[in-house]
C-alpha positions, 0 to 999 in steps of 0.5 A: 500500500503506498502510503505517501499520501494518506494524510495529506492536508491533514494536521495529526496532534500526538500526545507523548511524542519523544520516544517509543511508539509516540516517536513512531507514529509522528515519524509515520504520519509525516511520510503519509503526508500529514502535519505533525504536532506532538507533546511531550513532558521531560524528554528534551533530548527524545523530541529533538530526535522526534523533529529529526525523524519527521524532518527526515520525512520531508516535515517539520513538526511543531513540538510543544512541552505540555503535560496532558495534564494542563488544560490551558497549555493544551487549549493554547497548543490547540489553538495555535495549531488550527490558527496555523494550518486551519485545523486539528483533524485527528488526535492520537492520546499516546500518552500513558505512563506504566508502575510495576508494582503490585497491590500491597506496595501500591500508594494511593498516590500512585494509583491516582497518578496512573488514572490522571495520566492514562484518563484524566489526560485523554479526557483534557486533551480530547475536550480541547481538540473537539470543540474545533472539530464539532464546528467542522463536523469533522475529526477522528480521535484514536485512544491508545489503549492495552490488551491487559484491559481485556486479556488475561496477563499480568499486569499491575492493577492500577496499569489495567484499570486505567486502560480500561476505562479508557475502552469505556470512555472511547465508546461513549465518546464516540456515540456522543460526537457521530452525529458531528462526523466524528470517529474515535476509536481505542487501539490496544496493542500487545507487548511492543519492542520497548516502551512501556513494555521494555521493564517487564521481568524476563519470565513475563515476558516469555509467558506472552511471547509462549501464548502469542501465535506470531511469537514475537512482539510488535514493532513500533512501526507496525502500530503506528502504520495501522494508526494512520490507517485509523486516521483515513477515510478508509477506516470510516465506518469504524468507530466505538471500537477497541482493534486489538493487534496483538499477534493473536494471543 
C-alpha cells in the first residue's frame, strides 16, 4: 500500500511524542503526508530526535512541552495549531505512563497518578481538540489503549484499570460526537519492542511471547502504520471500537 499520501492536508496532534511508539507514529504520519504536532513532558533530548525523524520525512513538526495534564497549555497548543494550518483533524492520546508494582506496595498516590495520566489526560486533551472539530463536523480521535484491559496477563492493577476505562470512555465518546462526523476509536496493542513494555521481568515476558501465535512482539512501526490507517477515510465506518493487534494471543 503506498502510503505517501494518506494524510495529506491533514494536521495529526500526538500526545507523548519523544520516544517509543509516540516517536513512531509522528515519524509515520509525516511520510503519509500529514502535519505533525506532538507533546511531550521531560524528554528534551527524545523530541529533538522526534523533529529529526519527521524532518527526515520531508516535515517539520511543531513540538510543544505540555503535560496532558494542563488544560490551558493544551487549549493554547490547540489553538495555535488550527490558527496555523486551519485545523486539528485527528488526535492520537499516546500518552500513558506504566508502575510495576503490585497491590500491597501500591500508594494511593500512585494509583491516582496512573488514572490522571492514562484518563484524566485523554479526557483534557480530547475536550480541547473537539470543540474545533464539532464546528467542522469533522475529526477522528484514536485512544491508545492495552490488551491487559481485556486479556488475561499480568499486569499491575492500577496499569489495567486505567486502560480500561479508557475502552469505556472511547465508546461513549464516540456515540456522543457521530452525529458531528466524528470517529474515535481505542487501539490496544500487545507487548511492543520497548516502551512501556521494555521493564517487564524476563519470565513475563516469555509467558506472552509462549501464548502469542506470531511469537514475537510488535514493532513500533507496525502500530503506528495501522494508526494512520485509523486516521483515513478508509477506516470510516469504524468507530466505538477497541482493534486489538496483538499477534493473536
Amino acid at each position: 500500500m503506498d502510503e505517501s499520501n494518506l494524510l495529506t492536508g491533514k494536521c495529526v496532534l500526538v500526545t507523548g511524542g519523544s520516544r517509543g511508539l509516540g516517536q513512531a507514529m509522528c515519524a509515520v504520519f509525516a511520510r503519509a503526508g500529514a502535519q505533525v504536532a506532538f507533546t511531550y513532558s521531560r524528554d528534551d533530548e527524545g523530541a529533538s530526535r522526534t523533529c529529526e525523524r519527521t524532518r527526515a520525512e520531508g516535515r517539520e513538526a511543531v513540538a510543544r512541552k505540555v503535560s496532558v495534564l494542563d488544560a490551558p497549555g493544551t487549549a493554547a497548543l490547540v489553538g495555535e495549531l488550527e490558527t496555523r494550518f486551519g485545523a486539528v483533524d485527528a488526535l492520537v492520546n499516546n500518552c500513558g505512563i506504566n508502575q510495576n508494582l503490585p497491590l500491597a506496595l501500591l500508594e494511593e498516590e500512585d494509583f491516582d497518578r496512573i488514572m490522571d495520566v492514562n484518563v484524566k489526560g485523554v479526557f483534557l486533551t480530547s475536550k480541547a481538540v473537539l470543540r474545533g472539530m464539532i464546528r467542522r463536523r469533522a475529526g477522528c480521535i484514536v485512544n491508545l489503549g492495552s490488551i491487559v484491559a481485556s486479556r488475561t496477563l499480568d499486569a499491575p492493577i492500577h496499569y489495567a484499570a486505567s486502560k480500561a476505562a479508557l475502552e469505556g470512555l472511547t465508546h461513549a465518546l464516540a456515540r456522543e460526537v457521530a452525529r458531528y462526523g466524528i470517529r474515535v476509536n481505542c487501539l490496544a496493542p500487545g507487548l511492543l519492542e520497548g516502551g512501556l513494555s521494555a521493564g517487564l521481568p524476563a519470565h513475563r515476558r516469555s509467558d506472552y511471547l509462549s501464548h502469542c501465535a506470531l511469537g514475537r512482539v510488535a514493532s513500533f512501526d507496525e502500530v503506528a502504520r495501522f494508526t494512520a490507517f485509523l486516521l483515513t477515510d478508509g477506516a470510516g465506518y469504524m468507530t466505538g471500537e477497541t482493534v486489538h493487534i496483538d499477534g493473536c494471543l
